[in-house]
Backbone as JSON, one array per atom type, in Angstrom:
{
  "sequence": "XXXXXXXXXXXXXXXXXXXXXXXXXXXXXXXXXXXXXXXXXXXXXXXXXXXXXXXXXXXXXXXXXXXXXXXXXXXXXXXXXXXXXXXXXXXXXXXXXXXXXXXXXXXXXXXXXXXXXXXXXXXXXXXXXXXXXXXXXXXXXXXXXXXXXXXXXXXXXXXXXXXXXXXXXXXXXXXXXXXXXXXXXXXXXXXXXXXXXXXXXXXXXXXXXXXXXXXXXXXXXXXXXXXXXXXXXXXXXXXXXXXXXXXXXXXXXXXXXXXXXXXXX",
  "N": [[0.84, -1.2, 0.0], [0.51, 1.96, -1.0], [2.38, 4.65, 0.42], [0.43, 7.38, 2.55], [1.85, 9.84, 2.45], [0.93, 12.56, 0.92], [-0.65, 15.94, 0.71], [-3.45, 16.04, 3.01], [-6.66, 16.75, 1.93], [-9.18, 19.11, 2.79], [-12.55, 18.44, 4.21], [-15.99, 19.71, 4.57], [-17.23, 19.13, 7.24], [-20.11, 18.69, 8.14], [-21.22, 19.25, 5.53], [-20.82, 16.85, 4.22], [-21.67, 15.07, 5.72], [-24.57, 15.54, 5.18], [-24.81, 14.96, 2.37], [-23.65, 12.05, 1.97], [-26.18, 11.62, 3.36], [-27.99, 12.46, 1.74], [-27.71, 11.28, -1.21], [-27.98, 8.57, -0.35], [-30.73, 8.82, 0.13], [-31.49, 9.18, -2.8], [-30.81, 7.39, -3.93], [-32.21, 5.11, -2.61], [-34.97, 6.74, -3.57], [-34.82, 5.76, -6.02], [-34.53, 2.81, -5.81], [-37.43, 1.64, -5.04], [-38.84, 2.1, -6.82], [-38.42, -0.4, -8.5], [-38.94, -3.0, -10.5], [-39.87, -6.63, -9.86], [-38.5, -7.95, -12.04], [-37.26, -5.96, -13.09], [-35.42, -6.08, -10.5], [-34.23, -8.24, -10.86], [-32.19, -8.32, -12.72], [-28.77, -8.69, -14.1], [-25.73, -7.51, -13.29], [-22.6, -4.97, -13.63], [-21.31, -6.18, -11.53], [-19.73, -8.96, -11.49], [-21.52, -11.5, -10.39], [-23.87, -10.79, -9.11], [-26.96, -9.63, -8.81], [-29.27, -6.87, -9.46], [-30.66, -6.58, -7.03], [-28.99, -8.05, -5.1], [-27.31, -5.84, -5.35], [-28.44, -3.48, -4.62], [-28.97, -3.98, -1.9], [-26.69, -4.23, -1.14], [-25.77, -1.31, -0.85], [-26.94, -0.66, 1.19], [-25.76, -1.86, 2.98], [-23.46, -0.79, 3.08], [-23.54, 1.84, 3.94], [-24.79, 1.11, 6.84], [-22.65, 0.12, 7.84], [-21.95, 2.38, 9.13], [-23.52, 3.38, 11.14], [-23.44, 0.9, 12.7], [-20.35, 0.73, 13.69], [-20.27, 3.0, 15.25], [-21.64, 1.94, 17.11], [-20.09, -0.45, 18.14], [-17.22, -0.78, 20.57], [-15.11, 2.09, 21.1], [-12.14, 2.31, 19.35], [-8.77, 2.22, 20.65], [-6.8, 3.85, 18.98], [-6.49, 5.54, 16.3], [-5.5, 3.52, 12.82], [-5.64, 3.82, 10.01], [-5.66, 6.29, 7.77], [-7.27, 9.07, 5.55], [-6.13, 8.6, 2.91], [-5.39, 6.94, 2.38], [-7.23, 4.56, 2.82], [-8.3, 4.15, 0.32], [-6.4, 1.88, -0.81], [-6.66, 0.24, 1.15], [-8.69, -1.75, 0.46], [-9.27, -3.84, -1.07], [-8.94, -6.25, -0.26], [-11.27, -7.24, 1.4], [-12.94, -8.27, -0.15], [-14.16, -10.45, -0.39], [-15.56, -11.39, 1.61], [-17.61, -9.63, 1.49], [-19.09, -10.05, -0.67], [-20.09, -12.79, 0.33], [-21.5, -11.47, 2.36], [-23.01, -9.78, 1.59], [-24.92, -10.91, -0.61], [-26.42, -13.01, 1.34], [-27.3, -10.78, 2.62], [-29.14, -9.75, 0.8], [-31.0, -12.36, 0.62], [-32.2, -12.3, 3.09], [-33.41, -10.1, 3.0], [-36.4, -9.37, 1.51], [-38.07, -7.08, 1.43], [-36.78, -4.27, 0.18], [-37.25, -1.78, 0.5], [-38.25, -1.5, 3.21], [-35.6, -2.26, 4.4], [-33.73, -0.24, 3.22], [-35.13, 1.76, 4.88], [-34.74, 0.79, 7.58], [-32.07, 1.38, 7.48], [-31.85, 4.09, 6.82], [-33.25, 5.43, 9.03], [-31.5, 4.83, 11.39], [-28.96, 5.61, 10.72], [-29.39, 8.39, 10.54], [-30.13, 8.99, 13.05], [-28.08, 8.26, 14.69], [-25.84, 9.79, 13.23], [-26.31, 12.58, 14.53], [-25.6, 13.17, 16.98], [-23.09, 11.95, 17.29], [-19.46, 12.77, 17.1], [-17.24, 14.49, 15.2], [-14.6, 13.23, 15.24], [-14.81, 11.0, 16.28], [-13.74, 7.7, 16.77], [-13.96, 4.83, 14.64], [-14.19, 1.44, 14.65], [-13.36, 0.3, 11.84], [-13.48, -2.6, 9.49], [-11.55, -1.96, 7.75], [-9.75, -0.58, 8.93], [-8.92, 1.17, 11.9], [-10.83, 4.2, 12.09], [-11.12, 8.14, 12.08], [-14.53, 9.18, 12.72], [-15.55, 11.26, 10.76], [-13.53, 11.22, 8.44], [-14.02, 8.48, 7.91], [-16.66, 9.24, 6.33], [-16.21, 10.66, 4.29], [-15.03, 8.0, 2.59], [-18.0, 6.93, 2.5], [-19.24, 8.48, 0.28], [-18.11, 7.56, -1.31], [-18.26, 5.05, -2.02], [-21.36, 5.57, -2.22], [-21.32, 6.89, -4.82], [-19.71, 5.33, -6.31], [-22.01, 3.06, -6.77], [-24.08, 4.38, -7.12], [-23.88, 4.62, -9.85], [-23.49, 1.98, -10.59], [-25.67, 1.03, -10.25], [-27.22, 2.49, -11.97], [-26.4, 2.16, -14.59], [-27.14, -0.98, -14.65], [-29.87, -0.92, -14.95], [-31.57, 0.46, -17.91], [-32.63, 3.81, -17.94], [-33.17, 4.15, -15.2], [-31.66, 6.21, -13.91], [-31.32, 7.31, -11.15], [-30.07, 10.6, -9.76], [-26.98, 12.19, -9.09], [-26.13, 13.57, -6.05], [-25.03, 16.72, -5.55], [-22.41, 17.39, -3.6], [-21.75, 14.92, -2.68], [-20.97, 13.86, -5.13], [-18.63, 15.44, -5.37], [-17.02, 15.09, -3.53], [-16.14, 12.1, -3.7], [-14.89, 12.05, -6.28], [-12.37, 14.08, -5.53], [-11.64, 12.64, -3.21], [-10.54, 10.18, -4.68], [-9.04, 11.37, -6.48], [-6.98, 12.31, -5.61], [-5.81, 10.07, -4.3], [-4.57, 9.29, -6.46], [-2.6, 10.4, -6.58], [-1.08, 10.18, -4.55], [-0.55, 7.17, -4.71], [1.11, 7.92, -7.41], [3.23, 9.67, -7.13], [4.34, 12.69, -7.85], [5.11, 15.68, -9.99], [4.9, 15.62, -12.95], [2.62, 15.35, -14.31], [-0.25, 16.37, -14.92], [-3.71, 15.9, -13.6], [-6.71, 16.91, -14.34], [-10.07, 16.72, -13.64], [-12.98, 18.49, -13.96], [-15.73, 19.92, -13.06], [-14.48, 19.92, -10.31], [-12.08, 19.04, -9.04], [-8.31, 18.68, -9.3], [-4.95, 17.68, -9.55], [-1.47, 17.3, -9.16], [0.85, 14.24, -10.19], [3.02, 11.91, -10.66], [6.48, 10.87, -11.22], [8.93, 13.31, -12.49], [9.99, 16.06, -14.49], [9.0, 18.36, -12.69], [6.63, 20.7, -13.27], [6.43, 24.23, -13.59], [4.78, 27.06, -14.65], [2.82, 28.45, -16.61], [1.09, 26.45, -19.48], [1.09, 22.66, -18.81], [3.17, 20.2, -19.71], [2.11, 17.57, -19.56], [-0.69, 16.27, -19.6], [-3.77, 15.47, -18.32], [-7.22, 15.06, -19.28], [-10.91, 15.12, -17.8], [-13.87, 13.94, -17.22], [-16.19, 13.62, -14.13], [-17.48, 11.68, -13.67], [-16.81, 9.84, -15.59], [-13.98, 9.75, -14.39], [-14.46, 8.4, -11.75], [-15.44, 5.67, -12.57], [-13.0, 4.65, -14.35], [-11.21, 4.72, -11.81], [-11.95, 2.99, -10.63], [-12.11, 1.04, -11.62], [-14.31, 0.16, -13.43], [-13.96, 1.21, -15.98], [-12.02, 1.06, -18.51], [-8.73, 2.14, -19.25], [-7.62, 2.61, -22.06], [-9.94, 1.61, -23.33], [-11.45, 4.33, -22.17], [-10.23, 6.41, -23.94], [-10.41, 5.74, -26.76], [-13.08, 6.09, -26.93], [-13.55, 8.77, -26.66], [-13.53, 9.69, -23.98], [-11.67, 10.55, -22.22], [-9.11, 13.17, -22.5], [-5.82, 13.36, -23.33], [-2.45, 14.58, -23.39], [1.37, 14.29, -24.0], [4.15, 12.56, -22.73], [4.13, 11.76, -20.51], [1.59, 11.23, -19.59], [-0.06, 9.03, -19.97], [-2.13, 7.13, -18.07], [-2.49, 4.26, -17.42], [-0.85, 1.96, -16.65], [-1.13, 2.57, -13.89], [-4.12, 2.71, -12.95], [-7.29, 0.18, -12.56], [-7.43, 2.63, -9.38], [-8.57, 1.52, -7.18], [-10.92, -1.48, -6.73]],
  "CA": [[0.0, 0.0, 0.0], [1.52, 3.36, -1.08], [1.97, 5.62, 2.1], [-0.34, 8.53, 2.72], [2.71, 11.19, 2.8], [0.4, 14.14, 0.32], [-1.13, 16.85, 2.12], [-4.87, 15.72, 2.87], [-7.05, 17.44, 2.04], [-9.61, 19.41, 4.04], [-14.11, 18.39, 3.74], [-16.42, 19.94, 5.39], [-18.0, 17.81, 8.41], [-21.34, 18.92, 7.76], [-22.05, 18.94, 4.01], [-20.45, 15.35, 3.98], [-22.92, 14.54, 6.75], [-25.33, 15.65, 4.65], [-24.27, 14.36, 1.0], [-24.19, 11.03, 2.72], [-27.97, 11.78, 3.74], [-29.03, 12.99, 0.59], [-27.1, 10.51, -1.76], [-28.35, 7.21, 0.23], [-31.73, 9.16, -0.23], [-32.1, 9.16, -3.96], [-30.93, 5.5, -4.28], [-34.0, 4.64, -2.15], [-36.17, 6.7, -4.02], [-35.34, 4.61, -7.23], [-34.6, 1.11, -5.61], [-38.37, 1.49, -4.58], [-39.53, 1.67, -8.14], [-38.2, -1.13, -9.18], [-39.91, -3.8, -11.03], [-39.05, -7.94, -9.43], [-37.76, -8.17, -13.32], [-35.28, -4.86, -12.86], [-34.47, -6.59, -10.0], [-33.51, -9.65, -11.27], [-31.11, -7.89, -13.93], [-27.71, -8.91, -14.23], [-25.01, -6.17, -13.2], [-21.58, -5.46, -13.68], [-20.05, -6.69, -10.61], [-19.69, -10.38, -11.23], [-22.85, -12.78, -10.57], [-24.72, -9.98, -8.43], [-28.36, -9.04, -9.57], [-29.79, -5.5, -8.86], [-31.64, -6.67, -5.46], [-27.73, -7.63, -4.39], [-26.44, -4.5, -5.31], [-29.78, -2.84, -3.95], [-28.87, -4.12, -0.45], [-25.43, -3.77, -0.85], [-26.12, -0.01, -0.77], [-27.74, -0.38, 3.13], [-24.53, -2.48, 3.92], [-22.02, 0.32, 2.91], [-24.2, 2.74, 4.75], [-25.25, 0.31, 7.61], [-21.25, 0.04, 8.69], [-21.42, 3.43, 10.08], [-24.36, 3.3, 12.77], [-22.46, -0.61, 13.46], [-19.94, 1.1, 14.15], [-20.93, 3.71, 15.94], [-22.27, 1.43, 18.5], [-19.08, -0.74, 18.81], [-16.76, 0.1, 21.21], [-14.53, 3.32, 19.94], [-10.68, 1.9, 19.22], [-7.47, 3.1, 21.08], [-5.91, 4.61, 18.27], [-6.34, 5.49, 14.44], [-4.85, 2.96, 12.03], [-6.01, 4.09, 8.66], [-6.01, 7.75, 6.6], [-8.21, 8.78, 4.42], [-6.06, 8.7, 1.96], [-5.05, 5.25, 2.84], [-8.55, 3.81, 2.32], [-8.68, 3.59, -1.21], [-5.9, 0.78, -1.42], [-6.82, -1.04, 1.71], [-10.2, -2.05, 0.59], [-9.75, -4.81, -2.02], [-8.85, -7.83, 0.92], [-12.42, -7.57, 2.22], [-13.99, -8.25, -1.22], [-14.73, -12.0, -0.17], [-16.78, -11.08, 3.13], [-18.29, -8.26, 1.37], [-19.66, -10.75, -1.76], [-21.33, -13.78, 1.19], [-22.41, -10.75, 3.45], [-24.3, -8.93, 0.43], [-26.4, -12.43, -0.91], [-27.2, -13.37, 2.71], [-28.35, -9.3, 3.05], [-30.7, -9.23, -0.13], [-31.94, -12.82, 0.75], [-32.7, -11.99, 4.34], [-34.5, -8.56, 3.15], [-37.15, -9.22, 0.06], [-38.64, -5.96, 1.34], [-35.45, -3.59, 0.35], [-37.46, -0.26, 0.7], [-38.04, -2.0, 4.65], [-34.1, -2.11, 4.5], [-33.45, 1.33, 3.66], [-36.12, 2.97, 5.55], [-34.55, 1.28, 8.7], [-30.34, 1.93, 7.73], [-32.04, 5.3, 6.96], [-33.47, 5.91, 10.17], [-30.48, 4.39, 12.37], [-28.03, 6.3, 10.25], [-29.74, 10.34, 10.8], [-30.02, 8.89, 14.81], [-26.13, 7.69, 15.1], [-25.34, 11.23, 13.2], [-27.4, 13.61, 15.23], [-24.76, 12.73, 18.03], [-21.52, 11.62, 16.85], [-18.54, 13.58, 16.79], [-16.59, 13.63, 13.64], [-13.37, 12.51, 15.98], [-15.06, 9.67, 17.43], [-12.85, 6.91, 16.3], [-14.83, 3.8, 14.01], [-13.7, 0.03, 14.47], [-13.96, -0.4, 10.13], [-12.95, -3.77, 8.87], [-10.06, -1.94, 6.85], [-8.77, -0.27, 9.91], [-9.93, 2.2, 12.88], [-10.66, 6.06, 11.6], [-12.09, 8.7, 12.43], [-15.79, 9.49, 11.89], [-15.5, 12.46, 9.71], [-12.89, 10.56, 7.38], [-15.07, 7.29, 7.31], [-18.07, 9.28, 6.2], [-15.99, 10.45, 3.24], [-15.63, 7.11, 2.23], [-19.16, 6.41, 1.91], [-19.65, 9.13, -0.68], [-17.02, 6.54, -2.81], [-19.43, 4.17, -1.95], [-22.42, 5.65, -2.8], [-21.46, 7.53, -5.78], [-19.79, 4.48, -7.46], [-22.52, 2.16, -7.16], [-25.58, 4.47, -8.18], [-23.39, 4.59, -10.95], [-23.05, 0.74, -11.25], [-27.12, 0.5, -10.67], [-27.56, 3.42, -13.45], [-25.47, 1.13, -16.01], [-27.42, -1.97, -14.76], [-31.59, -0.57, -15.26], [-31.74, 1.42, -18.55], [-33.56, 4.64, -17.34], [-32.74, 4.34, -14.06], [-31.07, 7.69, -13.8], [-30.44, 8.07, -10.16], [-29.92, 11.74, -9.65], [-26.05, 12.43, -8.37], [-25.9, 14.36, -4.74], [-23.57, 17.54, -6.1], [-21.63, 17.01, -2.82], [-21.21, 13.23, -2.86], [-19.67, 13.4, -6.12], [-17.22, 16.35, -5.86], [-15.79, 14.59, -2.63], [-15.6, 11.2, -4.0], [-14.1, 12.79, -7.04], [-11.46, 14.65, -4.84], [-10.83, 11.59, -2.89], [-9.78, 9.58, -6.04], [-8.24, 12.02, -7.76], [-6.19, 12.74, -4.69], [-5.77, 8.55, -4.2], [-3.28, 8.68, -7.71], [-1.19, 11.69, -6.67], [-0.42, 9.02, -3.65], [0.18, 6.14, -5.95], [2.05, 7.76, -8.16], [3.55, 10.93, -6.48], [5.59, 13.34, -8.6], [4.63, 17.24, -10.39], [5.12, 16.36, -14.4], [1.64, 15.22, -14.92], [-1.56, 17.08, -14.39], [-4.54, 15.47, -13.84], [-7.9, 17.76, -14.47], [-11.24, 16.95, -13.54], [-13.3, 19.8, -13.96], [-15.06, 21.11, -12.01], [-14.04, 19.06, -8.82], [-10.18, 18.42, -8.53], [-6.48, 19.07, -10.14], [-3.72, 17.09, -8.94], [0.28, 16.77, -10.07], [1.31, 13.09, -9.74], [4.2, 11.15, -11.81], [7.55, 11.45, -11.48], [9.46, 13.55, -13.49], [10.41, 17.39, -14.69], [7.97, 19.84, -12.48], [6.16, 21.93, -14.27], [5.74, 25.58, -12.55], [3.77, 27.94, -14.62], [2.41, 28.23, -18.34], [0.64, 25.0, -19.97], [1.46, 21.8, -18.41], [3.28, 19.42, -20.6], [1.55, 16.78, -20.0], [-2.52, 16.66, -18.77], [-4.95, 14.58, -18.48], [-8.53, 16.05, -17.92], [-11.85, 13.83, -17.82], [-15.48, 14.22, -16.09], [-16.09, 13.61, -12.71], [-18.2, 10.13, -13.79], [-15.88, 8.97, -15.92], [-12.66, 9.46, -13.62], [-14.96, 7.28, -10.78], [-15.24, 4.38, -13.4], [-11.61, 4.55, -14.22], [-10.07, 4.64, -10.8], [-12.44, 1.91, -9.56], [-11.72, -0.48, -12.72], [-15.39, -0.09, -13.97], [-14.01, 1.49, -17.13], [-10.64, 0.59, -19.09], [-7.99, 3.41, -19.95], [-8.18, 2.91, -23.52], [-11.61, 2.4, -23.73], [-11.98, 5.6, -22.41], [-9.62, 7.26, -24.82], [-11.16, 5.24, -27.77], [-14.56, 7.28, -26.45], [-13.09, 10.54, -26.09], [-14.26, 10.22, -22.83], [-10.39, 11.29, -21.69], [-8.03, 13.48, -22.96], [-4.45, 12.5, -22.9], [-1.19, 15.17, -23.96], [2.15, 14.48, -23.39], [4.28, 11.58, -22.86], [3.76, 11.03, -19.18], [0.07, 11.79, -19.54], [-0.65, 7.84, -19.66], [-2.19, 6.55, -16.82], [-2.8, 2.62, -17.69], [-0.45, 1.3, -15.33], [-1.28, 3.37, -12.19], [-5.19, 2.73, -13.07], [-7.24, 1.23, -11.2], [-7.0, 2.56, -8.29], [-9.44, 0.42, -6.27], [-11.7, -2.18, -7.67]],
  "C": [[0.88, 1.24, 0.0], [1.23, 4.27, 0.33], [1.51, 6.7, 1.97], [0.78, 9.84, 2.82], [1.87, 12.41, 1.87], [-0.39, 14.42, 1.55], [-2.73, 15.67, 1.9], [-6.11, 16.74, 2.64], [-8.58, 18.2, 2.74], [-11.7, 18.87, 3.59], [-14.61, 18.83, 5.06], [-17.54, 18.65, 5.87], [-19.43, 17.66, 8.16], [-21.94, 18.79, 6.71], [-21.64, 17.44, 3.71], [-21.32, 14.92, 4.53], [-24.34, 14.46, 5.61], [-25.84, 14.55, 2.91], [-24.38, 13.21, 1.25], [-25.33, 10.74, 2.91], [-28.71, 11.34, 2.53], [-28.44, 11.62, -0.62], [-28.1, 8.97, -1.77], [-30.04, 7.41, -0.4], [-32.41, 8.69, -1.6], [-31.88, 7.87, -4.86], [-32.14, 5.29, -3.63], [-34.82, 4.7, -2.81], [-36.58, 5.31, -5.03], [-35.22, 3.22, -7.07], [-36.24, 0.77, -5.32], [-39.32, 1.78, -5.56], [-39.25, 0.42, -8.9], [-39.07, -2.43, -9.37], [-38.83, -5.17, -10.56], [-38.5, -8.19, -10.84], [-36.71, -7.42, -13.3], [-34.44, -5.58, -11.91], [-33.76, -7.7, -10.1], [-32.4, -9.03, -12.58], [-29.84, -8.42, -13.54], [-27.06, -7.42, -13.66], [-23.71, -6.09, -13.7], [-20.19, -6.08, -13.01], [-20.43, -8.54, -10.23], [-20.85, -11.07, -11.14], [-24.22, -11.57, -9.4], [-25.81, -9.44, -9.62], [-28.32, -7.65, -9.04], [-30.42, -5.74, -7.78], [-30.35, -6.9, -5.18], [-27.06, -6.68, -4.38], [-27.3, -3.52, -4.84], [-29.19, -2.84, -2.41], [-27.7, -4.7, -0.58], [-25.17, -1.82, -0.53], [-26.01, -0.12, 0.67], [-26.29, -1.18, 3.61], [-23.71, -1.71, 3.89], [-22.15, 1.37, 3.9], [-24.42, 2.23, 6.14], [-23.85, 0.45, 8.58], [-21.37, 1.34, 9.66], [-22.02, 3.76, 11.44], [-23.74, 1.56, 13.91], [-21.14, -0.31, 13.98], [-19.57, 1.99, 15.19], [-21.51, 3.16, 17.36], [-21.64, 0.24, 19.32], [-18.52, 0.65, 19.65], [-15.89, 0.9, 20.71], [-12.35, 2.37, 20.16], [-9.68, 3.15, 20.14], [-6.9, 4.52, 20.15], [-6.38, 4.85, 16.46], [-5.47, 4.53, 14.08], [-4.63, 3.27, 10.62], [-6.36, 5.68, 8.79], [-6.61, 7.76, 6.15], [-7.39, 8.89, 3.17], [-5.37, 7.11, 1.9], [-5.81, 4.02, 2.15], [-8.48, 3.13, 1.32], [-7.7, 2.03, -1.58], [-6.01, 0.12, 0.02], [-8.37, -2.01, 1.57], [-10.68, -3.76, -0.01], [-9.32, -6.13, -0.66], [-9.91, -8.06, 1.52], [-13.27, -7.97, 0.65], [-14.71, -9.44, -0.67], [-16.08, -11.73, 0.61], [-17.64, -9.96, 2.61], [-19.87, -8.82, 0.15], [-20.7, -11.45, -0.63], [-21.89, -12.42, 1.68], [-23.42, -9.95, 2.46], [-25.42, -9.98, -0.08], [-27.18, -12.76, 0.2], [-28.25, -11.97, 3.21], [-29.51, -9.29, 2.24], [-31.48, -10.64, -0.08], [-32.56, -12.61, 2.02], [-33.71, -10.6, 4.44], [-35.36, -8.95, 2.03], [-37.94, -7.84, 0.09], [-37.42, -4.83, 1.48], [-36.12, -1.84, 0.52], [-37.72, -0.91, 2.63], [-36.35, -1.85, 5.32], [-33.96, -1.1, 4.98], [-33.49, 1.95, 4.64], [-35.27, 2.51, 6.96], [-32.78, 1.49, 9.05], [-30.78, 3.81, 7.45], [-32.01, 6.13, 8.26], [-32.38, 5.75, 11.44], [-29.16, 5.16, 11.82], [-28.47, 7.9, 10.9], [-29.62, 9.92, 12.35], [-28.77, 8.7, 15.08], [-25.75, 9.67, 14.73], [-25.52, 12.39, 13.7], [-25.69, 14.18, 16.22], [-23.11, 12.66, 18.18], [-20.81, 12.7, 16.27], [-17.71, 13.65, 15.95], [-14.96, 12.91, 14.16], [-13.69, 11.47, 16.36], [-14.47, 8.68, 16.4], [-13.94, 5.53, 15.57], [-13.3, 2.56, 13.68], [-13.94, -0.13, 13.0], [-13.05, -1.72, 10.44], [-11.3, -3.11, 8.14], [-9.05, -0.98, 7.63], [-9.6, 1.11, 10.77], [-9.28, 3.73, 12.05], [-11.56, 6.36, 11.93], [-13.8, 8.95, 11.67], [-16.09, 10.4, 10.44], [-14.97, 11.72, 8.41], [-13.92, 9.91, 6.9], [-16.36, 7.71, 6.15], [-17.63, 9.5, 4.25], [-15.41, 9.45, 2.14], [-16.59, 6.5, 1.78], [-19.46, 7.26, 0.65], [-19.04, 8.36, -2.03], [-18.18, 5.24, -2.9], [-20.96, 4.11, -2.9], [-22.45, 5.8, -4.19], [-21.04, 6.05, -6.34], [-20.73, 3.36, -7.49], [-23.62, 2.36, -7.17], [-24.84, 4.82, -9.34], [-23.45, 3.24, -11.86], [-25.3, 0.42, -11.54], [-28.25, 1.63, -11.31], [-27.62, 2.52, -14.54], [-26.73, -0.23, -15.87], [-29.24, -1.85, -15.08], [-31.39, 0.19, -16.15], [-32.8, 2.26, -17.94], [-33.6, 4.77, -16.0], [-32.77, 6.03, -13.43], [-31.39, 8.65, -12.51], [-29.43, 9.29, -10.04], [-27.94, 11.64, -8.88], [-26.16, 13.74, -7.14], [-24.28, 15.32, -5.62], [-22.17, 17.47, -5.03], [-20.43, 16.17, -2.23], [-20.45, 13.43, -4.55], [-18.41, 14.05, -6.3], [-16.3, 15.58, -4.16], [-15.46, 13.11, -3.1], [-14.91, 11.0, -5.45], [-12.92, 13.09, -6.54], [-10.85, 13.39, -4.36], [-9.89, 10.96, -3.95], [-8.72, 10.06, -6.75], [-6.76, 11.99, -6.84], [-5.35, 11.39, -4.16], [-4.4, 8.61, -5.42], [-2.26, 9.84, -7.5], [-0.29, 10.54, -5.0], [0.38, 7.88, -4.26], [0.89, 6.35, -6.77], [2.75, 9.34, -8.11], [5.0, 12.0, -7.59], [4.64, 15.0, -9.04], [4.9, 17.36, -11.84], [3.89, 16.31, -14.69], [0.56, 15.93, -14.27], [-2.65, 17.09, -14.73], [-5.99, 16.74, -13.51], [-9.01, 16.8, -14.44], [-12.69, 17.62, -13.37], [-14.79, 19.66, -13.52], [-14.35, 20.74, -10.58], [-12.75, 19.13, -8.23], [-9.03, 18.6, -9.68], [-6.02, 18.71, -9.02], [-2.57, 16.97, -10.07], [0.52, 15.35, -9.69], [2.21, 12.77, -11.08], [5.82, 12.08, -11.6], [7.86, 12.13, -12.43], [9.54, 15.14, -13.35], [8.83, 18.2, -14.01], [8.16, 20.33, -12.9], [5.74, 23.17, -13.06], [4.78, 26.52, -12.89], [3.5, 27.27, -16.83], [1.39, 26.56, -18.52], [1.47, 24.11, -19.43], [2.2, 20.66, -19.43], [2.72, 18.52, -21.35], [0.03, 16.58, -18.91], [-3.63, 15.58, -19.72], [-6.25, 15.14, -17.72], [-9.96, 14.51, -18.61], [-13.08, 14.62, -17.36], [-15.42, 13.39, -15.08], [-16.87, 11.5, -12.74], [-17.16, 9.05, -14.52], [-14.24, 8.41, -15.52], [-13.24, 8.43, -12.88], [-14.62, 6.3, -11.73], [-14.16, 3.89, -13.72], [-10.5, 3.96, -13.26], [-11.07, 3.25, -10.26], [-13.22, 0.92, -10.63], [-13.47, -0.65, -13.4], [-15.36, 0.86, -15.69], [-12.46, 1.27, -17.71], [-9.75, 1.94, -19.79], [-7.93, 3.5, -21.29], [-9.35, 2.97, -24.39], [-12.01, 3.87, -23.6], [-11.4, 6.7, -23.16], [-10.14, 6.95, -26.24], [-12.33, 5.81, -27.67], [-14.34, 8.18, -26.6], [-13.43, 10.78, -24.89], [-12.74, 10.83, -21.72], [-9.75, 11.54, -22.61], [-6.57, 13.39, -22.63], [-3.07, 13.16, -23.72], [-0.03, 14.93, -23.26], [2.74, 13.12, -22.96], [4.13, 11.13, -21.79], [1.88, 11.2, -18.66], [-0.65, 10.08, -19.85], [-0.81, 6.73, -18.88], [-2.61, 4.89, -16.79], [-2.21, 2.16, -16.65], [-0.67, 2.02, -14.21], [-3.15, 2.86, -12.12], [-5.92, 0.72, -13.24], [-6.83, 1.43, -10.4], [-7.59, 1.25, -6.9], [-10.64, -0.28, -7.01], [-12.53, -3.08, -5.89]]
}
């Protein structure tokens, strides 16, 4: 795991609180239109239907009031900028605990409504210092929460892709911090000042070794959209696919991010 040495950078406690809120929100609305045929759809994460990735949602969200009501850890272990590459060793426990969640719920608006309600009661309260037992290591509340916005955002993204028409609204909040996170995730992984990654409007980072650049045009730049960097860094879209799209631009000879990408899957 690359070490957290960039600065971190700063979110506010409150609109994350919120974004979090509102985010979880507008998955509900549309998991609670869905037809037992949408939910039986295929997706693109492996053998999961849309009712497992439905109530995989309430489990991402669910960790933080379960936590919340363990006891609080000694010490921090994990950064937030840490996160992003300690995540993939829980995939296993994350696959059984999601099938056993959507067969144990057939009523997933029942789900929601009660990780909804146990989530706004845990947050009312909780201090964004209060320390959280996660599975991928103890952090603080505040951090953790910006985590879930990676959460949320990439997988009403994955259960956009998987219901044509879908079109789960994005929280403007939730995506410019789980944007930021990410973006901020490859200046870790691959730490240097020749390349300069653009995502507009959200985030600019320098990462890649090599000749810093100080003023004027950047040599070499890579800019994108805020949907299509998520998909990228979290392997749900392929670096040349998305240059074969135009969906990234790419100048400059250190301006190709294939091997650094993804970041977390």
């Amino acid at each position: 795991m690359p070490p957290a040495k960039n600065r971190t950078r700063s979110y506010d406690p409150a609109k994350i609180r919120t974004a979090v809120l509102a985010q979880f929100g507008n998955v509900r609305q549309a998991v609670r239109t869905l037809t037992p045929e949408q939910l039986a759809l295929p997706t693109r994460l492996g053998q999961w239907t849309v009712r497992d990735l439905g109530a995989h949602v309430t489990m991402a969200v669910e960790t933080v009031s379960r936590n919340l009501d363990r006891e609080e850890p000694a010490k921090a272990e994990l950064t937030l900028l840490e996160w992003p590459f300690a995540t993939a060793v829980r995939a296993a426990d994350i696959d059984d605990g999601t099938r056993e969640l959507a067969k144990a719920n057939p009523d997933l608006d029942a789900l929601y409504a009660r990780t909804e309600e146990r989530l706004t009661e845990r947050l009312a309260t909780a201090p964004g210092a209060r320390l959280l037992a996660t599975r991928t290591g103890a952090m603080n509340l505040a951090d953790y929460l910006v985590t879930r916005t990676v959460e949320l955002v990439v997988h009403t993204d994955d259960l956009n892709a998987a219901v044509p028409g879908l079109g789960i609204p994005y929280d403007r909040q939730a995506l410019a911090a789980c944007t930021r996170l990410l973006a901020d995730a490859l200046a870790v992984k691959a730490p240097g000042g020749s390349t300069e990654v653009r995502i507009p409007p959200y985030a600019v980072v320098q990462c890649v070794e090599g000749p810093r650049h100080t003023r004027g045009t950047p040599p070499n730049v890579v800019e994108t959209d805020p949907l299509t960097w998520v998909r990228l860094a979290t392997g749900r879209l392929a670096w040349t696919d998305a240059l074969a799209e135009a969906k990234v631009s790419a100048s400059g000879e250190r301006a190709d991010l294939q091997g650094l990408l993804p970041l977390m899957s």
